[in-house]
C-alpha positions, -999 to 999 in steps of 0.1 A, spaced: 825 447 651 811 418 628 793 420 596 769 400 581 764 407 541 748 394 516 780 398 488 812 397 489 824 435 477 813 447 513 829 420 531 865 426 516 855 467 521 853 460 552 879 436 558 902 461 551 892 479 579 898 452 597 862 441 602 858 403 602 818 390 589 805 365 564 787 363 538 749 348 534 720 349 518 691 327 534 673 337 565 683 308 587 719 314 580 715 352 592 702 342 624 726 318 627 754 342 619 737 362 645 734 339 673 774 330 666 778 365 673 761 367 702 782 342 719 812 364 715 815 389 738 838 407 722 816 420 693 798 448 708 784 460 673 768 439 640 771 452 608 744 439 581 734 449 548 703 468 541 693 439 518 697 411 547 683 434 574 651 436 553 644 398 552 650 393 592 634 426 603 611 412 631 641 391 641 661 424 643 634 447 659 633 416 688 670 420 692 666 457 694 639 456 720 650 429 744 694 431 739 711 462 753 741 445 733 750 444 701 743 475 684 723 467 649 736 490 623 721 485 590 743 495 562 741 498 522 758 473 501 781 485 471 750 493 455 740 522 476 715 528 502 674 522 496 665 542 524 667 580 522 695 600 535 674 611 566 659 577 576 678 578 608 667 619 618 631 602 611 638 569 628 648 595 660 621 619 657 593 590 656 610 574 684 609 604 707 575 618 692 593 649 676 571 666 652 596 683 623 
């Protein structure tokens, strides 16, 4: 796993855990972090803040469609989430064309 956040509460949270990331704030150096994690092999799933994710989203949704690897997990920062507990049972049910 690697993160990329955008402050530096999440990064030692996570550090603990023993997840290794960095911390930005400008869009050119979240695609850079990304492209650095793309060259690693090893990392098999990215981490980023909700925050970030929102400012590189086509850059994300390209990744998504075109990269079996990483996973893209979009995460809230210490303040807490923006989206809505159930984004990801919508996000799945639009995807698959599930009516709820």
């Amino acid at each position: 796993m690697f993160l990329i956040s955008d402050n530096v509460d999440t990064l030692i949270g996570l550090r603990l855990a023993g997840v290794k990331g960095v911390v930005v704030h400008e869009k050119e150096e979240i695609i850079k972090s990304f492209e650095n994690a793309f060259k690693n092999k090893q990392i098999q799933v990215v981490l980023i803040t909700e925050k970030l994710a929102d400012i590189v989203s086509d850059f994300i949704l390209d990744i998504r469609l075109n990269r079996r690897y990483p996973l893209i997990v979009e995460i809230p920062d210490r303040h807490g989430a923006k989206k809505p507990s159930d984004s990801i049972l919508k996000f799945i049910e639009e995807s698959m064309g599930i009516k709820s």
